[in-house]
DRENPA-211801 format. One record per atom (N, C-alpha, C, O): residue number from 1; residue in three letters; chain; atom name; y, x, z. Coordinates in Angstrom, 3 decimals. Layout:
<rs>
NUM; ala; A; CA; Y; X; Z
...
</rs>
This chain:
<rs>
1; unk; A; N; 30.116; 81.597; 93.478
1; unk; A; CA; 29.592; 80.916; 94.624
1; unk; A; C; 29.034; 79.576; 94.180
1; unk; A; O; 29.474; 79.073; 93.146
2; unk; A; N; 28.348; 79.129; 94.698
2; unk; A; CA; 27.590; 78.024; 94.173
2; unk; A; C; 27.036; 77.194; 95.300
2; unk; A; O; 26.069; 77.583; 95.955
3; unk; A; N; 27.926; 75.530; 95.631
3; unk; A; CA; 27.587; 74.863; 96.915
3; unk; A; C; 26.527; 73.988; 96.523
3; unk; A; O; 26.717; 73.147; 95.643
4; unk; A; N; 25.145; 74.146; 97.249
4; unk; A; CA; 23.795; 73.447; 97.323
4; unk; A; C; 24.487; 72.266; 97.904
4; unk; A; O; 24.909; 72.440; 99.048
5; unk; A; N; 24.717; 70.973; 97.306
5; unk; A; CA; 24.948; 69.547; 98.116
5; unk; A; C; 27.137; 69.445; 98.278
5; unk; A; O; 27.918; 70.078; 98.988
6; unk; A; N; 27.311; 68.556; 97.432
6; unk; A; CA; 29.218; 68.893; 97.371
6; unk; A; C; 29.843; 68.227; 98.723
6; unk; A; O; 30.957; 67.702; 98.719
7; unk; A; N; 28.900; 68.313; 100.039
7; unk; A; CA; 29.749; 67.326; 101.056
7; unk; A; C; 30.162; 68.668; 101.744
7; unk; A; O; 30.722; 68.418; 102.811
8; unk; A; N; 30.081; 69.910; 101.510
8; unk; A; CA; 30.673; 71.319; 102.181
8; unk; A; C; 32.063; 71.425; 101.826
8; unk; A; O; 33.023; 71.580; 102.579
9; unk; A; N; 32.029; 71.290; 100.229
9; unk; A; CA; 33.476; 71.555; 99.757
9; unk; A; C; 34.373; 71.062; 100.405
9; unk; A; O; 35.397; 71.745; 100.399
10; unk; A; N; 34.419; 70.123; 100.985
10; unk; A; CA; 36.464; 69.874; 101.909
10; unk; A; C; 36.245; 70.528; 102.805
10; unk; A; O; 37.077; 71.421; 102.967
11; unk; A; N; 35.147; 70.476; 103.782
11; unk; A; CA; 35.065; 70.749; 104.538
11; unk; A; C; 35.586; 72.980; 104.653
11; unk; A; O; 35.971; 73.527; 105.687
12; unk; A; N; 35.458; 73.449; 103.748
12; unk; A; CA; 34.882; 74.839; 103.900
12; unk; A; C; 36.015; 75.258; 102.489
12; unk; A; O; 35.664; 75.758; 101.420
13; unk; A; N; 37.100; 74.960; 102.809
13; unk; A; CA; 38.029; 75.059; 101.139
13; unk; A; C; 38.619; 76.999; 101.580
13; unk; A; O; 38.929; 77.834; 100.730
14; unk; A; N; 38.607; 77.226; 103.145
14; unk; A; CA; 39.004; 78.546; 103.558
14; unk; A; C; 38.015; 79.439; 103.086
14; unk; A; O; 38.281; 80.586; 102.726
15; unk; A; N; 36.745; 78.889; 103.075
15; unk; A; CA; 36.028; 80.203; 102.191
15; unk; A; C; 35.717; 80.064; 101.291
15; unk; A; O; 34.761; 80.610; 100.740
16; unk; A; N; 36.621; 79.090; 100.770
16; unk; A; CA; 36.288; 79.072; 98.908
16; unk; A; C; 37.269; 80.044; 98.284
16; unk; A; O; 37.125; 80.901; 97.412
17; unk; A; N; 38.324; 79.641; 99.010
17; unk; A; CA; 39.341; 80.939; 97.571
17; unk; A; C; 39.544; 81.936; 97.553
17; unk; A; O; 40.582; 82.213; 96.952
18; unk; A; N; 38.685; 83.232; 98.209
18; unk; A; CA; 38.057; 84.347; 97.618
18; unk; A; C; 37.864; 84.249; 96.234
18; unk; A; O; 38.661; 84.690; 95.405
19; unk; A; N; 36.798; 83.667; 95.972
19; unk; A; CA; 35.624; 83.319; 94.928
19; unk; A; C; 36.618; 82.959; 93.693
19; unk; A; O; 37.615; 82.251; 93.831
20; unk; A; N; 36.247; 83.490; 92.584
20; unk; A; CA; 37.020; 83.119; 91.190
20; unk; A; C; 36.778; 81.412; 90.381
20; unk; A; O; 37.364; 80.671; 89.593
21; unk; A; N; 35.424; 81.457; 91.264
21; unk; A; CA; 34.742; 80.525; 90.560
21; unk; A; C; 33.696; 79.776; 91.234
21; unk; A; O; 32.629; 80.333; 91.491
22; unk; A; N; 33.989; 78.088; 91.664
22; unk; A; CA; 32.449; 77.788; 92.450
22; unk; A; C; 32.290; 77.056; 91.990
22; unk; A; O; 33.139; 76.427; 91.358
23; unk; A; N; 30.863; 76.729; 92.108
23; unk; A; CA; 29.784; 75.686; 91.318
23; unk; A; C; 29.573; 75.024; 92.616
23; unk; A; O; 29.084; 75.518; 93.632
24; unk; A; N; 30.122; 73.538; 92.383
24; unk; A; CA; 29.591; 72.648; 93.401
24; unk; A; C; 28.155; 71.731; 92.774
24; unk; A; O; 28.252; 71.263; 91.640
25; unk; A; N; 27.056; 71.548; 93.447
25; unk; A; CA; 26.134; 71.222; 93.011
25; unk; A; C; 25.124; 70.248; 93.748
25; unk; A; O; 24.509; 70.393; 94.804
26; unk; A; N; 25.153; 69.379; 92.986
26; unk; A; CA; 24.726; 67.667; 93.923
26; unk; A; C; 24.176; 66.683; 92.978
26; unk; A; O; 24.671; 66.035; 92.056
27; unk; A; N; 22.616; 66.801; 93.660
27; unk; A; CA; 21.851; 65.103; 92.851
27; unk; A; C; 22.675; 63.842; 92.753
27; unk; A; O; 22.157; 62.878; 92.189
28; unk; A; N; 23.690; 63.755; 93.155
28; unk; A; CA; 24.362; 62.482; 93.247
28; unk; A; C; 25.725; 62.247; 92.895
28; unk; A; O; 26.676; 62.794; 93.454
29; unk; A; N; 25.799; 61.504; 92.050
29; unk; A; CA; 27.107; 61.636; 91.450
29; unk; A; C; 28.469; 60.847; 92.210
29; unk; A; O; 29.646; 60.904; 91.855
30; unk; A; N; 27.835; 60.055; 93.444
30; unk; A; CA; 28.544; 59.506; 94.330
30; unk; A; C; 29.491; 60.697; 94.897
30; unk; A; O; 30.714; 60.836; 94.875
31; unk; A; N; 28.172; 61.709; 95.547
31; unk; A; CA; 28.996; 62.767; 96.321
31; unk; A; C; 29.794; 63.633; 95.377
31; unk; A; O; 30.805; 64.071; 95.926
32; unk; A; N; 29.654; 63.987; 94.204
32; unk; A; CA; 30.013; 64.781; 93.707
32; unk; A; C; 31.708; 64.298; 93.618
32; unk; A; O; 32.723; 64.971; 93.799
33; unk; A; N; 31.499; 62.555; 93.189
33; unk; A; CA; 33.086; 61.800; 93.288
33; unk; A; C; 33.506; 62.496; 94.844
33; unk; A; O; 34.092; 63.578; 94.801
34; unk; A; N; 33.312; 62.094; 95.739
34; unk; A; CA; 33.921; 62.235; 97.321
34; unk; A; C; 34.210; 63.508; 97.221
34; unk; A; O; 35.317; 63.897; 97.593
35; unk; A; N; 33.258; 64.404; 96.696
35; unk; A; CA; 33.726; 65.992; 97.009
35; unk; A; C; 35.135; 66.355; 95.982
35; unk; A; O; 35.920; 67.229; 96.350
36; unk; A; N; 35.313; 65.752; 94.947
36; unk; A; CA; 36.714; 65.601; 93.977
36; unk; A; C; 37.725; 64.857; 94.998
36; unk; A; O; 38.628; 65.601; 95.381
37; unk; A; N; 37.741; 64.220; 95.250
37; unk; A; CA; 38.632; 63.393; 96.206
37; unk; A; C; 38.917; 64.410; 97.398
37; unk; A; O; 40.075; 64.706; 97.692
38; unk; A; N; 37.907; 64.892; 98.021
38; unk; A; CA; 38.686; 65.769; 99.287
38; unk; A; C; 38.944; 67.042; 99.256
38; unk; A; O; 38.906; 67.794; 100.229
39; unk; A; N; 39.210; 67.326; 98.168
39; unk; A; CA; 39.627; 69.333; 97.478
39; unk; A; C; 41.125; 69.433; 97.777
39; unk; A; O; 41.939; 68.599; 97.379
40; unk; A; N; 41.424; 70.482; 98.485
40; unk; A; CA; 42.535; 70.646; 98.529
40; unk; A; C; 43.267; 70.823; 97.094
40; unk; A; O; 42.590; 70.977; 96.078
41; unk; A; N; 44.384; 70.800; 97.067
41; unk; A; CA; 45.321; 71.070; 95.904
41; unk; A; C; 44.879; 72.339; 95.559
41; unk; A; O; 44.325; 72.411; 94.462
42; unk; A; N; 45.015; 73.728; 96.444
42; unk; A; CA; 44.728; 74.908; 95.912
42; unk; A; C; 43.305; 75.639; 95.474
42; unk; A; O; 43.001; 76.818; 95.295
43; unk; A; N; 42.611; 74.453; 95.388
43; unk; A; CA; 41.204; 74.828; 94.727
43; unk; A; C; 40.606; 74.290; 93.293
43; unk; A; O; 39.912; 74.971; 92.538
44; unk; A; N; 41.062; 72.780; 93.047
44; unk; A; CA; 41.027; 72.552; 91.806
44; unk; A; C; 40.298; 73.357; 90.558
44; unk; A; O; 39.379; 73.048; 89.801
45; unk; A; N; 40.831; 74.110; 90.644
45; unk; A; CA; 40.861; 74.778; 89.231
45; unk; A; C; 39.629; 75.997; 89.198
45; unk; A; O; 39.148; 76.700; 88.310
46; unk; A; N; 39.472; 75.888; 90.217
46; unk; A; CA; 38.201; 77.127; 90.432
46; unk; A; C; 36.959; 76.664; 91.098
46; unk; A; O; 36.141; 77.389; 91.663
47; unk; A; N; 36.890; 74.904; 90.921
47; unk; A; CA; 36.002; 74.248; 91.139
47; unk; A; C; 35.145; 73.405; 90.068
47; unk; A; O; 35.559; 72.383; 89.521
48; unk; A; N; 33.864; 74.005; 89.852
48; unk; A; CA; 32.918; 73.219; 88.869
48; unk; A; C; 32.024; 72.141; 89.840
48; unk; A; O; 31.650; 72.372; 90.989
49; unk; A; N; 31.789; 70.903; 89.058
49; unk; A; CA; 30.784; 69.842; 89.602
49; unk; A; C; 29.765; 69.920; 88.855
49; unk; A; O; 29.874; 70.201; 87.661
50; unk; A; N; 28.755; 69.713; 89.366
50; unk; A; CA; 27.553; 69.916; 88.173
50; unk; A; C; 26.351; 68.834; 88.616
50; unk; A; O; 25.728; 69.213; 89.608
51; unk; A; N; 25.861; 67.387; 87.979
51; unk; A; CA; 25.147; 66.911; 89.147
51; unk; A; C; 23.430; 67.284; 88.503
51; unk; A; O; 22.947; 67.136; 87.380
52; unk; A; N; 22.771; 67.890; 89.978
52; unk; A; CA; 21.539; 68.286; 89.187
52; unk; A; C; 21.260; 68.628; 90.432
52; unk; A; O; 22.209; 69.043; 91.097
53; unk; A; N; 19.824; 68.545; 91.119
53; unk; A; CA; 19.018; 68.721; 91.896
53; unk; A; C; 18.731; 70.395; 92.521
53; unk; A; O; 18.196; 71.167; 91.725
54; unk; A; N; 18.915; 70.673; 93.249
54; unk; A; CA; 19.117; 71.788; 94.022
54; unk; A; C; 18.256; 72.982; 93.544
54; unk; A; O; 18.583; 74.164; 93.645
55; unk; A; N; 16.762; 72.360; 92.849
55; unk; A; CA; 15.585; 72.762; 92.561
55; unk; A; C; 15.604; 73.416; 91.386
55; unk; A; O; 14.993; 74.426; 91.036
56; unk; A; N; 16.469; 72.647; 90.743
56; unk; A; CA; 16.873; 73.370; 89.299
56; unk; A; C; 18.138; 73.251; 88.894
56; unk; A; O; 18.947; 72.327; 88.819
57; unk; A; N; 18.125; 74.839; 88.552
57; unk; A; CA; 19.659; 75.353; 88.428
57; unk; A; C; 19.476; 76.031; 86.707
57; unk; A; O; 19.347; 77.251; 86.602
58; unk; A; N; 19.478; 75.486; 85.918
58; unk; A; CA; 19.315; 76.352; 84.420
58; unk; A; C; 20.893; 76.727; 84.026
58; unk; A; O; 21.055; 77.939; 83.885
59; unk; A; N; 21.664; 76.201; 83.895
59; unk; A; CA; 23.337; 76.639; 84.134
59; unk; A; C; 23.873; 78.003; 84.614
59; unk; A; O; 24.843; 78.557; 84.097
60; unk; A; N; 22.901; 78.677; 86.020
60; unk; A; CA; 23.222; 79.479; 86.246
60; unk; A; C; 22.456; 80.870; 85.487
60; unk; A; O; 21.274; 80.837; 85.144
61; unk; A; N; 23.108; 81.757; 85.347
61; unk; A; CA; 22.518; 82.805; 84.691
61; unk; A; C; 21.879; 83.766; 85.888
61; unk; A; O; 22.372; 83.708; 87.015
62; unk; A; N; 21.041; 84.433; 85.674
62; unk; A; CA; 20.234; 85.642; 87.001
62; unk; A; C; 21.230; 86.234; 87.409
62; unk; A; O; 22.028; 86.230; 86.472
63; unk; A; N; 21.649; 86.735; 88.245
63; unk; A; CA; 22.092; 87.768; 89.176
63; unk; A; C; 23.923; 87.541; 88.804
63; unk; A; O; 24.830; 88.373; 88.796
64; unk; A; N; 23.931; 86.033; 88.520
64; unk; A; CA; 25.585; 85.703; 87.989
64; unk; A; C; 25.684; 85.111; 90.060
64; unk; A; O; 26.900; 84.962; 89.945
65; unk; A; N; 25.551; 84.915; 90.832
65; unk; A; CA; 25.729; 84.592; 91.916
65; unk; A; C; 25.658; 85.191; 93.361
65; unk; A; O; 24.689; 85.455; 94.073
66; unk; A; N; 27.292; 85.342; 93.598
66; unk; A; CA; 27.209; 86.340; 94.987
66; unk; A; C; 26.749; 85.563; 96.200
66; unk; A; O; 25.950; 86.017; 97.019
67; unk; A; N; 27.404; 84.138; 96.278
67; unk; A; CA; 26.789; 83.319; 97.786
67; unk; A; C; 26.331; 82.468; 97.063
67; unk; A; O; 26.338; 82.440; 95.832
68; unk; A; N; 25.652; 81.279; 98.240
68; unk; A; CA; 25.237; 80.219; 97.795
68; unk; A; C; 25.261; 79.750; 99.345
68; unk; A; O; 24.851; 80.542; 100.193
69; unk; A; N; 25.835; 78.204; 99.805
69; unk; A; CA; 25.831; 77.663; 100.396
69; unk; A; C; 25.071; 76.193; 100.514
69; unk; A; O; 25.324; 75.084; 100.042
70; unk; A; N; 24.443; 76.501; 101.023
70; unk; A; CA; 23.439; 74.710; 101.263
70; unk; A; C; 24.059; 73.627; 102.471
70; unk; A; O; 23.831; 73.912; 103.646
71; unk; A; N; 24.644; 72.701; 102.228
71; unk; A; CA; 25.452; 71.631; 103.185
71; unk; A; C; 23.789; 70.579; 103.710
71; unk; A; O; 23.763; 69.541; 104.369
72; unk; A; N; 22.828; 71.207; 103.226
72; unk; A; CA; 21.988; 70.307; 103.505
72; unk; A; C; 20.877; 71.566; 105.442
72; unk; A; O; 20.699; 72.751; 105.726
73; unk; A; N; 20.578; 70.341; 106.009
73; unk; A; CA; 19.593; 71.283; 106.778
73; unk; A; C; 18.522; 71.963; 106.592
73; unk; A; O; 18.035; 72.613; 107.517
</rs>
């Protein structure tokens, strides 16, 4: 799973732990801090930060991604 913008993650931690593995993903390294700060305890570990512009994703490999969530409108 892979979150477009990291201000979803506290918010949305119930449909994160399905997922083995999410890529939180944010131009800004401000949010990316706030989105570390409001993770529940039981997600930690199955949470990547990555700061890089929505537009480009080279990190991810083709067809490596089941959702993708955008916190932006």
């Amino acid at each position: 799973m892979i979150l477009i913008t990291c201000l979803p993650v506290g918010q949305a931690t119930t449909e994160l732990t399905p997922f083995r593995k999410v890529i939180g993903v944010d131009p800004s390294a401000k949010m990316i801090e706030q989105a570390k700060q409001n993770i529940s305890a039981g997600l930690p570990n199955q949470i990547e930060y990555v700061q890089s512009p929505a537009e480009s994703l080279p990190f991810i490999a083709d067809q490596s991604v089941d959702m993708i969530i955008s916190g932006r409108p």
